[in-house]
C-alpha positions in Angstrom: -32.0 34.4 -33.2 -29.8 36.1 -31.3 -28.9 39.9 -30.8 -25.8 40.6 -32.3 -27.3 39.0 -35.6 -30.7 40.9 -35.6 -28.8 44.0 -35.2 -28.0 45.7 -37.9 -24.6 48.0 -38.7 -26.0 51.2 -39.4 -22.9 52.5 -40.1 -22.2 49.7 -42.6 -25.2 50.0 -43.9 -25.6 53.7 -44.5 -22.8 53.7 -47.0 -24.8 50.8 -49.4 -26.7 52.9 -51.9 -29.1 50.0 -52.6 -29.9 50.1 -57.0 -32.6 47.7 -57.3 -32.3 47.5 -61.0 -30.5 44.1 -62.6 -28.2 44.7 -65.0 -29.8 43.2 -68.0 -27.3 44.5 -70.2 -24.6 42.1 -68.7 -25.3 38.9 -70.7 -24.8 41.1 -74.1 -21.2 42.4 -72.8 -19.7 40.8 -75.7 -21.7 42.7 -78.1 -20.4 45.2 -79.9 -21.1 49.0 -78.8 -22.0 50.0 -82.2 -22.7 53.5 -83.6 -24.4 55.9 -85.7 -25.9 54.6 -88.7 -24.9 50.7 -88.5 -26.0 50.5 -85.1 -29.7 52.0 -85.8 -29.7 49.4 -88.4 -28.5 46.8 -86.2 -31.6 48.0 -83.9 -34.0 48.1 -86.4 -33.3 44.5 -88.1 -33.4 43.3 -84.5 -37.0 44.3 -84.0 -38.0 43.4 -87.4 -36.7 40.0 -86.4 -38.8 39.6 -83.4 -42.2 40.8 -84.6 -41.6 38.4 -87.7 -41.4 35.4 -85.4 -43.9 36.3 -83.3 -46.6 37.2 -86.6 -45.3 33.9 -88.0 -46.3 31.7 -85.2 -49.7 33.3 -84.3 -51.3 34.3 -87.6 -48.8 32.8 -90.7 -47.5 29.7 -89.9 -44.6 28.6 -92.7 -44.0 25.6 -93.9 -41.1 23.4 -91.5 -37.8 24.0 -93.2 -38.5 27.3 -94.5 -39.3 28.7 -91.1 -36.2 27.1 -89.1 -34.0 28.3 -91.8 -35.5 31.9 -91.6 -34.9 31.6 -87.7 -30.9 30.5 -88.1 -30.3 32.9 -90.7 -31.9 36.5 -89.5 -30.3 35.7 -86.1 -26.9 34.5 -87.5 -27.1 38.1 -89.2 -27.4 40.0 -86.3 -24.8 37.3 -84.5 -22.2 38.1 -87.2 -22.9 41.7 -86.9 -22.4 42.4 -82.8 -20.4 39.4 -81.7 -16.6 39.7 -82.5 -14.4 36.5 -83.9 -11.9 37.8 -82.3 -11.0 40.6 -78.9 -9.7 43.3 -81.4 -12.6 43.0 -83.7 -15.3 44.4 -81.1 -15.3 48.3 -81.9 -16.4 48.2 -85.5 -18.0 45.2 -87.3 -15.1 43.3 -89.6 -15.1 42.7 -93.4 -15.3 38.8 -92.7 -18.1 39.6 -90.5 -20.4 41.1 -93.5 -19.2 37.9 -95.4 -20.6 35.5 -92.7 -23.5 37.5 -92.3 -24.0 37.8 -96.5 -23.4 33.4 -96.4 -25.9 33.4 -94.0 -28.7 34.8 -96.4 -27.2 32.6 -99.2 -27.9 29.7 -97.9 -31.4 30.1 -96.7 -32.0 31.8 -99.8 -30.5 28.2 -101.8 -32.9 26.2 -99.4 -36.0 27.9 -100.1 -35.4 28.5 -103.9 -35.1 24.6 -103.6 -37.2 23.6 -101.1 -39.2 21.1 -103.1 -35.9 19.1 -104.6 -34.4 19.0 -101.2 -37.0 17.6 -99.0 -35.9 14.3 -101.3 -32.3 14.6 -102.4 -30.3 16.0 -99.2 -28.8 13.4 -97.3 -29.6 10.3 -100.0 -28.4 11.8 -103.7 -26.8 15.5 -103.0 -25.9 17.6 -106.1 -22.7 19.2 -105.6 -24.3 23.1 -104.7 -26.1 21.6 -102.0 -23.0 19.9 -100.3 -21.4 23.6 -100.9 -24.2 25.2 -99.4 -24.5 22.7 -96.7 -20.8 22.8 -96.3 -21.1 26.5 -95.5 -23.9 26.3 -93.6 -22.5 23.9 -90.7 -19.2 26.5 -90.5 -21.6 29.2 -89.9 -23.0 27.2 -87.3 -20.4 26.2 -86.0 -18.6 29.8 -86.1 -21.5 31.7 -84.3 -21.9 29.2 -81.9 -17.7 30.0 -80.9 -18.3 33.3 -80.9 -21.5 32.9 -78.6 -21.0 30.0 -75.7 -17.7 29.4 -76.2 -15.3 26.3 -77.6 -16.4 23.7 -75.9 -19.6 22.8 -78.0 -18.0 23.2 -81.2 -15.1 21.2 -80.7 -17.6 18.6 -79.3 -19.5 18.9 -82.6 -16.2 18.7 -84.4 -15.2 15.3 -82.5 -18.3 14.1 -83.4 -18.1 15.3 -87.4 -15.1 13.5 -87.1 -15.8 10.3 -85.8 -18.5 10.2 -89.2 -15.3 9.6 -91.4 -13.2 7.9 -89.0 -16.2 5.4 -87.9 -15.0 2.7 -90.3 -11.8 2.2 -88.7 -12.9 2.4 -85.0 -13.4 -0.6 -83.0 -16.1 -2.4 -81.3 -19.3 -1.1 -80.7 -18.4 2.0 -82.2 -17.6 1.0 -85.7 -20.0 2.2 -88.6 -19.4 1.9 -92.6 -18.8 5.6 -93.2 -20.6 8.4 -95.3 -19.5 10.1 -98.1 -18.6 13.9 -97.7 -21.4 14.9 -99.7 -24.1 12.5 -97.9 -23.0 13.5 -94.6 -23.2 17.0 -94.8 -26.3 17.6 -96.8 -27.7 14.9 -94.6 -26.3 17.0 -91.4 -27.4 20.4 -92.5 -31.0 19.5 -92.9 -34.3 18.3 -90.6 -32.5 15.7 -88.7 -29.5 17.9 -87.8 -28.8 21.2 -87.4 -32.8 21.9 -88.5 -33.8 19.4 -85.6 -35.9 19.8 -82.5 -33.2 21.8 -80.6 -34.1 24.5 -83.5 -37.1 23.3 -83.4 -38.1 24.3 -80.3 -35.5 27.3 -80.6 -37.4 28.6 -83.2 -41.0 28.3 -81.6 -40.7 28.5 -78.3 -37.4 29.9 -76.6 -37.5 33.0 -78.7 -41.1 33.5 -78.3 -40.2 33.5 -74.1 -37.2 35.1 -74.4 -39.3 38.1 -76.3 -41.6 37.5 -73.3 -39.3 38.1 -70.6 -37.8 41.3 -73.1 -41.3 42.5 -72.3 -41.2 41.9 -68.0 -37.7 43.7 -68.0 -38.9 46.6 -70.4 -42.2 47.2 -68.8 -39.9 47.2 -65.1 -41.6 43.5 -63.8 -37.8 42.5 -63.7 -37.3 45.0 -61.3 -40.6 44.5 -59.3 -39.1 41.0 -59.0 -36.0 42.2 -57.2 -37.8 44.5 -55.1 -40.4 42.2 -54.1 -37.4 39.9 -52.9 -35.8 42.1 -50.9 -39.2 43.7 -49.4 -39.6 39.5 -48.4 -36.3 38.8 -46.9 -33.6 41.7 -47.5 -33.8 42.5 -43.7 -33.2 39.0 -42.4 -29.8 37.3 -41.6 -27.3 37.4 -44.7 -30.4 39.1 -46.8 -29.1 39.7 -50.1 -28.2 36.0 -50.5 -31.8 35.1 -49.8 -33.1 37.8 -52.2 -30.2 35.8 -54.8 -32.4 32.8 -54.2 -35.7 34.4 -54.9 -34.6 36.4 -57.1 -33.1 34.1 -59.3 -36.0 31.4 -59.7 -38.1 34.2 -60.4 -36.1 35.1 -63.2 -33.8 32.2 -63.9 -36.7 30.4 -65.4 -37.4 32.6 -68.3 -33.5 32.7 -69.2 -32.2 29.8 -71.4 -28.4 29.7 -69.6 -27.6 29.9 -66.0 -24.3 32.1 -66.7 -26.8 34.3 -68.2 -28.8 34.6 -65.1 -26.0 35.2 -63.0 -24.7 38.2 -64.7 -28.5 39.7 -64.7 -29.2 39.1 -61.2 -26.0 38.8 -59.8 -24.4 42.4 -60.6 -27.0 43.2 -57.9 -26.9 40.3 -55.6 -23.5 40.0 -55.5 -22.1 42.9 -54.4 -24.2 43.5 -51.8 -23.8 39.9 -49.9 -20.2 40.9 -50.0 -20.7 44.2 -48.4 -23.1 42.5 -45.1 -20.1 40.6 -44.7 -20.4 37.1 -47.3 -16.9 36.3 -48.6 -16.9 36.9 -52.2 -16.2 33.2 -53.4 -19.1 32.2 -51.0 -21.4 35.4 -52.5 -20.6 33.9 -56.3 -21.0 30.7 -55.2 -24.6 31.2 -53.5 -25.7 33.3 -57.0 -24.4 30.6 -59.4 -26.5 28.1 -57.2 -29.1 29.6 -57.2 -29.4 30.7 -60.6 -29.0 27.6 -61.7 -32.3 26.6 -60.2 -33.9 28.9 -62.7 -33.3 26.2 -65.4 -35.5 23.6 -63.5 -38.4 26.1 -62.3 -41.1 26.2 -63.7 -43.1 27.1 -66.1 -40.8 27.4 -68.5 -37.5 25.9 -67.2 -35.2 27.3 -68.9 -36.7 26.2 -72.4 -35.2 22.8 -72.1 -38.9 21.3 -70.9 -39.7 22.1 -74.6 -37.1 20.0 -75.7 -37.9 17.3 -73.7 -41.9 17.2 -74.6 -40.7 16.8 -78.0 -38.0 14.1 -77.5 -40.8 11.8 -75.7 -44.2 12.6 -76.5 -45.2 13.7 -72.8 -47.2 16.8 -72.5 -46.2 20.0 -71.7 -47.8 20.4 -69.2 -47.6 17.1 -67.0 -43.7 17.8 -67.3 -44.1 21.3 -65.7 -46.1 19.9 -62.8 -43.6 17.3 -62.5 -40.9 19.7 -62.0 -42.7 21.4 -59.0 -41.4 19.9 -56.0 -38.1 18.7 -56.9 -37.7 22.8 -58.2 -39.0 24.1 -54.2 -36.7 21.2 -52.6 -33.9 22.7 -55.0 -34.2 26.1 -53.7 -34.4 25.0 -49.7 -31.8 23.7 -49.8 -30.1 26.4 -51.0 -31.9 28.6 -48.6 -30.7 26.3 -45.6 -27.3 26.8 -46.7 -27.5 30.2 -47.2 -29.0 31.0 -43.8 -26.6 28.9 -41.7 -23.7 30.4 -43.1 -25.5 33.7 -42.1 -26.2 32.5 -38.2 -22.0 31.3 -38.5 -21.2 34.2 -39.5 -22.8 36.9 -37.8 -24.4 38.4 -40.7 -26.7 41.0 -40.9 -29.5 41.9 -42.8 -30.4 45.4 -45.2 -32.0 48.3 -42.3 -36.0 48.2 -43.6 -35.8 51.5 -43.9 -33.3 51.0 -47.3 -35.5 48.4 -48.7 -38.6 48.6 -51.0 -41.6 49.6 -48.5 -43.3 45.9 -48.0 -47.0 47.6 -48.7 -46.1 49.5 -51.6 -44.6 46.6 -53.0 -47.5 44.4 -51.9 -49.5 47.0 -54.1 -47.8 45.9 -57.2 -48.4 42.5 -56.7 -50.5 42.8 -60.4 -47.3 42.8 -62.0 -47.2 39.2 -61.3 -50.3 38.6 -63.6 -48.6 38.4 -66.6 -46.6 35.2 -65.5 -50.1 33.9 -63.5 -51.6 34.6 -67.0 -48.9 32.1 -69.0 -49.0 29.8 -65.8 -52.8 29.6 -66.0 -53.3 29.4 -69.8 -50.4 26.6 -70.0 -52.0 24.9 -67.1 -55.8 25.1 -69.3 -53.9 22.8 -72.4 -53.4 26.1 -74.6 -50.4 25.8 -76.8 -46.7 27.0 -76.0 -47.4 29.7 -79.0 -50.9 31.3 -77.8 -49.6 31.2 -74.0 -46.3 32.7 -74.9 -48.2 35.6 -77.3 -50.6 36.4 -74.8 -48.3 36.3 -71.9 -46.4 39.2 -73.9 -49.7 41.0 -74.8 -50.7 40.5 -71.1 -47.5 42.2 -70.2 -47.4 45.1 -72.1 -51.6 45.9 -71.3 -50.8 45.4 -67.0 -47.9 48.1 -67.6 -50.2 50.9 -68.6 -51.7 50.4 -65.2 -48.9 52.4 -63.7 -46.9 55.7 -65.9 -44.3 54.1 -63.9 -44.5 51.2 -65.7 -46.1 51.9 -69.2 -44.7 50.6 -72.1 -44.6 53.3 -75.5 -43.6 52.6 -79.0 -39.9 53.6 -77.9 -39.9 50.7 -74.5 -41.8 48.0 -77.1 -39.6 48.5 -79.7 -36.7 48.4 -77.2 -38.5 45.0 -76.1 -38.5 43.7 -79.4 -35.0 44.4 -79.7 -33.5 42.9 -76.8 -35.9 39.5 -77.4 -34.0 38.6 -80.8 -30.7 39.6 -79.1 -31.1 37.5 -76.4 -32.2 34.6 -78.6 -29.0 34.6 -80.6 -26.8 32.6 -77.9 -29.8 29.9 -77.8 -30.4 29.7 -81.6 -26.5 29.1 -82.0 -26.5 26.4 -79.6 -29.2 24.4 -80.7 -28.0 24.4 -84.1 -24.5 23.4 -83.2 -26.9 20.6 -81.0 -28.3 19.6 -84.0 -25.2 18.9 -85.4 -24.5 16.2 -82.6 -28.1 14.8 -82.8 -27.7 14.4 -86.4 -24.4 12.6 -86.1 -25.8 10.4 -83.1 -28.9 9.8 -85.9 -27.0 8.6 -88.4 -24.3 6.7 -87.0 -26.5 4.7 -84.4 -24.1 5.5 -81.8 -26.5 6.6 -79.6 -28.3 3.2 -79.6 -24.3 1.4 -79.6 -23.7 3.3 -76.3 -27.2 2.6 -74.6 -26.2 -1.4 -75.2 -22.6 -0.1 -73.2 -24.7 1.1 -70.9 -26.6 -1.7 -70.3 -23.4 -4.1 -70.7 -21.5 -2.2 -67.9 -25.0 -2.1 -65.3 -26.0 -5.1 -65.6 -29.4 -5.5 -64.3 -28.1 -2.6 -61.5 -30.4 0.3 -62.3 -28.6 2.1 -60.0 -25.5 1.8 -61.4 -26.8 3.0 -64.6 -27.7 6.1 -63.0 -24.8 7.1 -61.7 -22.8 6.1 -64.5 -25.2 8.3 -66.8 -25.0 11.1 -63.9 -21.4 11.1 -64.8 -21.3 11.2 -68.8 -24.1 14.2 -68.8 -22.3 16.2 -66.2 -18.6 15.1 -68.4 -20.7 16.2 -72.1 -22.6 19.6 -69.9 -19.2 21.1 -68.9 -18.4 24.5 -70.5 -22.3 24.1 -72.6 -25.5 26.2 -72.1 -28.1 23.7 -70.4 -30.2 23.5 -73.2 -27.5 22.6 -75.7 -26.4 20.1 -72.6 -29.5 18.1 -72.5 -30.0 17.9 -76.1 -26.9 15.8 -76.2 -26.9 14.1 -73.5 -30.3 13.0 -73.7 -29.7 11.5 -77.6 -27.1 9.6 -75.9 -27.8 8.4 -72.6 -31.9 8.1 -72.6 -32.4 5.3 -74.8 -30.2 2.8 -72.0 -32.2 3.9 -69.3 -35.5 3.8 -71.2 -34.7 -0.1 -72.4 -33.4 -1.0 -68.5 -37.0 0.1 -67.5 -36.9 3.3 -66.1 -40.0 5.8 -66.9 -39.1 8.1 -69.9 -40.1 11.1 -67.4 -37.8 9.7 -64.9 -35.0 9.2 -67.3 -35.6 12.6 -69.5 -35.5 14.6 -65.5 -32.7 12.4 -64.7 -30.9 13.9 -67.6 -32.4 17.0 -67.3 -31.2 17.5 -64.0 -27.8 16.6 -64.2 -27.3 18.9 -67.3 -28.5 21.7 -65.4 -26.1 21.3 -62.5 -22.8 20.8 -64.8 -23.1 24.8 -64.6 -22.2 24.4 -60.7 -19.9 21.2 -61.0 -15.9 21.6 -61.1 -13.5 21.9 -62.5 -15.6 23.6 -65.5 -18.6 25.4 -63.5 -19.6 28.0 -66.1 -22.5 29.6 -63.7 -19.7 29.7 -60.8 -17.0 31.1 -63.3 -19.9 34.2 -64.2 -20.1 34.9 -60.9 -16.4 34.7 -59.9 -16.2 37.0 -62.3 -18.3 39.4 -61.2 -17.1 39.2 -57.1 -13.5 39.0 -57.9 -12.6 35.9 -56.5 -10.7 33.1 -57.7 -13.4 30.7 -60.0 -11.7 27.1 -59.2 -12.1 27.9 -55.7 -15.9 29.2 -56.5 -16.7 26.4 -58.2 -15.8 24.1 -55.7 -18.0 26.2 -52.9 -20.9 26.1 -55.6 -20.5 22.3 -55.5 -20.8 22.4 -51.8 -24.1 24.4 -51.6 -25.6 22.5 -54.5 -24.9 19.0 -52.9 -28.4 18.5 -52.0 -28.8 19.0 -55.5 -27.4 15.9 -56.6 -29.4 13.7 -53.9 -32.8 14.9 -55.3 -32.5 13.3 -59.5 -32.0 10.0 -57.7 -35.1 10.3 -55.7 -37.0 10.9 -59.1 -36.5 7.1 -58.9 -36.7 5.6 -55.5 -40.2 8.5 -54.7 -41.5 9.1 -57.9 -44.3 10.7 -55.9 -42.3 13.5 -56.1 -43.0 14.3 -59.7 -46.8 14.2 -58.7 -46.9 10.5 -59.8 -49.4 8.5 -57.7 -51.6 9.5 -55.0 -51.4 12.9 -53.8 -51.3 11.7 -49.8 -48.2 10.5 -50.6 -46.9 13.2 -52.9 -47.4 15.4 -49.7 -45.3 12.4 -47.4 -42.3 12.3 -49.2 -42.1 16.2 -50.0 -42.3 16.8 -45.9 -39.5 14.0 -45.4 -37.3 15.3 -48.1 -37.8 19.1 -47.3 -36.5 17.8 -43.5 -34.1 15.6 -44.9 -32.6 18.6 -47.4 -32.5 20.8 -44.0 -30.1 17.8 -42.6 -28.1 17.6 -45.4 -27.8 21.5 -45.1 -26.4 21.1 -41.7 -24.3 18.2 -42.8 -22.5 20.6 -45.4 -22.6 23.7 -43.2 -21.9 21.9 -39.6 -24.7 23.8 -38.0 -27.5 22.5 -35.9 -28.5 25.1 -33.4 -25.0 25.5 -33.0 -21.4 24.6 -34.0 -21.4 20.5 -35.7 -18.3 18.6 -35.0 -17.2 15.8 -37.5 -18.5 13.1 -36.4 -21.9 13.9 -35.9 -22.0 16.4 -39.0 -21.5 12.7 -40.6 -24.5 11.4 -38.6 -26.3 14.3 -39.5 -25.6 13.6 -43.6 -26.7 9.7 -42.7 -29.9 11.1 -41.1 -30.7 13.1 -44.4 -29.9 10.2 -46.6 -32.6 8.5 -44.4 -34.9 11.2 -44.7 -34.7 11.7 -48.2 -35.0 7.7 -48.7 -38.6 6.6 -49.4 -38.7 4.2 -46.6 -41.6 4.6 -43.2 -38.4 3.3 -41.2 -35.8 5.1 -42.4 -37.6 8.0 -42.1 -38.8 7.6 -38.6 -34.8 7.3 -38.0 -33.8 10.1 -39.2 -36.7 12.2 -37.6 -35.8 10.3 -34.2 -32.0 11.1 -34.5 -33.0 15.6 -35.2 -35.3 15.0 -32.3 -32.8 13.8 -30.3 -30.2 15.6 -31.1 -32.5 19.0 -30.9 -33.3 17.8 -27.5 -29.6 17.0 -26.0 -28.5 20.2 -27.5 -31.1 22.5 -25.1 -30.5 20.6 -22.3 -26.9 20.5 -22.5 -27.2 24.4 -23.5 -29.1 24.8 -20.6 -27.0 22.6 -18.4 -23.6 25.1 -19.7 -25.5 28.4 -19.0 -26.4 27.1 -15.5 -22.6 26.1 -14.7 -21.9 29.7 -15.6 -24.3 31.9 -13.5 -22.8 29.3 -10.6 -19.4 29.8 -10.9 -20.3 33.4 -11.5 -22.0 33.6 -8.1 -19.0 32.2 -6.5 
């Protein structure tokens, strides 16, 4: 490392009044600010609504229907209530808004009083009130999921409502006899649609995590986690984007969108890569990026690992441990990136003496026990439901360790709070991703498009790969992840599965790609958050994210050529192709960045991308290539270095 990049600006530095806190509040900017009497109300029911779904799942269980129904409606309540329909409607709560909020009662109030007749008429022999109730329902939905993420998965799940009547008139393989208004939406609005496993899983899980990392933010873990980062790697080269990296998959994981990471994180990160001298698309780019890698760390991977135990059967568990490596190759390569642009650059790191002192925060370190604790007792085969609930009991008993730290009634009931408000984005998602599954269900279009699938591959596996890589990055654009994978995986998983590829393989596949339409142009909703947030311009950002991600889009297709990589097979070889890939990501990162120990030209920054495509490639030869040509290349570099430097102190001589 040379001098000029070790040494910091103090001047520069001196005037960045480092705030270690994220700004949590961020991903609830579209909330209302509500006052006096409605907004203590507002607080209150919010509470309420967590502690009822946490003594539900650990000591009352309720029966199926009535407890996802109770789940959409309390949190539609307090949806209606503090997200505005409309920009003028965010100081005061609307008339229409009570309305919603009111229907929203209604209807779960219809479905219980009827439970019993349901469970056999909806969807086969409706009686009018339930398609008006159902009716009313899937606007709700479909309203509150607007509000909350957006257009773009509403008018999805409006395409698809559509294409239930118009079915009958389309051609080919996507031709189906047609439903009647009253079958389909009482058929919609029940267990196989909007009350699915997206809600499902919404319902048991991702609120009961989300309440969980309420808990780490409340108690200050969230911030231990920042400092920590910095106290790691604030001081080297570029350090605030590094600290974005750790940061993030520290607390990306236990956040169900990675928009919603970068606005948490990245009010912090952001500004302070552009103040050691980052450009601001590259500081929004490097935050979306690595937020984004939150999704697919685990343990909990940004709930959609729940969803995908439940779609195929596989254990919790063996899908965590699958996720390991491909999650550390993820966030190398982001590091690479991050640290050559750093060396270009001539960036600097934060002065130590501004950072968190390394051995007070290696004191802390039992903050981390609360996410050991859920690690371990996930690990042990305990449920989702008594690791989450112990996780958060964990959490609140290691905060009374420090007064620093200590949670009162006030900081748990402020906890309990900000777990159901978080948890309304995700809830309004998956029900709007129920409405697709349901559709998909029903129709068979699901299984008419894996037959496509496998029409337009062939017997090419490959081809089917990338042609699915394409339609879940097309159908992930402008959606959270989880919602993304939910639909894309009804769609698109079945073709794989039948062509012969693993249902782990295909599900990560999926997974994967849904994660990274966040970072893909021309709609890049993690890069837009944080182009947002750094000022610059978010086509421009997006595109940049793209660039740093690439490695990201070589590592789901070597789910299928090294499977080893998701810990299947022997373990001599799990370790093999994790070396050769981590190399080959750090030759891909030189590729993008044209940086090997100095500046790249074209050409060989194209040898150096062939070198990582051989590294990354499960092949002894190819591999031995690739090493051979960094080797090489290393080598002629300090000898022609050495040869220049010696030309110099000649010809200064003479």
């Amino acid at each position: 490392m040379s001098k000029d990049v070790e040494r910091t600006d103090e001047r520069l530095a001196s005037s960045m009044p480092i705030d270690l806190e994220p700004d949590l509040e961020a991903e609830n900017s579209s909330f209302r600010n509500l006052s006096g009497g409605v907004a203590k109300f507002v607080a209150v029911f919010a509470a309420l609504v967590a502690l009822l779904h946490v003594v539900i799942l650990k000591f009352f269980p309720l029966e199926t229907w009535t407890f996802r129904t109770l789940h959409i409606s309390t949190l539609s309540v307090l949806g209606f209530l503090l997200v505005p329909g409309w920009s003028k409607a965010k100081e005061k709560i609307h008339w229409s808004d009570w309305i919603f909020a009111g229907l929203s009662l209604v209807v779960t109030g219809y479905i219980i009083y009827n439970l019993e007749q349901l469970i056999f008429r909806a969807g086969v022999m409706p009686k009018t009130p339930d398609f008006i109730i159902a009716l009313i329902g899937v606007i709700l939905v479909l309203e509150l999921a607007r509000r909350t993420a957006g257009n773009s998965l509403p008018i999805l799940a409006l395409v698809f409502i559509l294409y239930a009547f118009v079915g009958p008139y389309m051609p080919g393989v996507l031709k189906h006899k047609g439903y009647s208004m009253e079958r389909f939406f009482t058929y919609i609005y029940g267990l196989d649609g909007v009350f699915s496993v997206p809600i499902d899983i919404s319902s048991r899980y991702i609120i009961l995590f989300i309440i969980f990392s309420a808990f780490l933010q409340y108690s200050g873990v969230g911030k231990y986690f920042v400092e920590w980062a910095f106290s790691i790697s604030g001081h080297l080269r570029g350090g605030p984007a590094k600290v974005a990296v750790l940061s993030s998959a520290l607390m990306g994981t236990m956040n169900g969108t990675s928009a919603g990471n970068v606005v948490a994180t990245g009010s912090l990160t952001i500004p302070l890569m552009k103040k050691v001298g980052y450009s601001p698309q590259f500081a929004a780019a490097t935050e979306a990026v690595a937020s984004t890698g939150g999704q697919i760390m685990p343990p909990i991977m940004g709930a959609g690992v729940f969803i995908m135990a439940e779609l195929t059967g596989i254990p919790y568990q063996r899908i965590m441990m699958a996720g390991i490596v491909p999650a550390i190759l993820y966030f190398l390569s982001v590091y690479f990136m991050v640290d050559f642009e750093a060396i270009k650059q001539k960036l600097f790191g934060l002065p130590r003496h501004l950072l968190p002192s390394r051995r007070k925060v290696m004191k802390q370190s039992y903050l981390f026990l609360p996410v050991v604790i859920l690690f371990g007792l996930l690990l042990s085969g305990k449920s989702v439901v008594y690791a989450g609930f112990y996780a958060i009991i964990a959490s609140w008993v290691i905060s009374l360790v420090s007064k620093d730290t200590r949670m009162g009634l006030t900081k748990i009931f402020g906890a309990l709070e900000a777990g159901a408000k978080g948890s309304i984005q995700l809830m309004a998602v998956c029900a709007a991703a129920g409405i697709i599954m349901g559709v998909i269900a029903l129709t068979g279009v699901g299984l008419k498009v894996s037959a496509l699938l496998l029409t337009i591959a062939g017997t090419s596996q490959l081809l089917a790969l990338l042609f699915t890589m394409i339609v879940v990055i097309i159908l992930g654009m402008g959606m959270p992840t989880t919602a993304a994978y939910a639909v894309a995986a009804s769609v698109m998983a079945p073709g794989l599965i039948r062509m012969g590829v693993e249902p782990l393989l295909a599900h990560m596949f999926i997974f994967y790609f849904a994660c990274l339409s966040a970072i893909t142009p021309p709609v890049a909703l993690a890069a837009y958050a944080g182009a947002g947030i750094s000022g610059s311009d978010p086509m421009k950002t997006g595109f940049t994210s793209f660039r740093l991600g690439i490695a990201s889009y070589i590592v789901p297709f070597m789910f299928f050529y090294a499977p080893e990589i998701l810990l299947v097979g022997e373990l001599s070889d799990t370790i093999l192709r994790t070396i050769t890939a981590a190399i080959g990501v750090y030759a891909l990162a030189a590729s993008m960045q044209g940086w090997f120990f100095g500046p790249v030209n074209r050409f060989m920054r194209v040898m150096f991308f062939g070198a990582a495509i051989s590294l990354i490639e499960p092949n002894i030869l190819f591999d031995i290539l690739g090493l051979s040509f960094l080797v090489g290349y290393y080598l002629f570099r300090k000898v022609f270095s050495k040869g220049t430097e010696s030309a110099q102190l000649t010809s200064a001589s003479q």
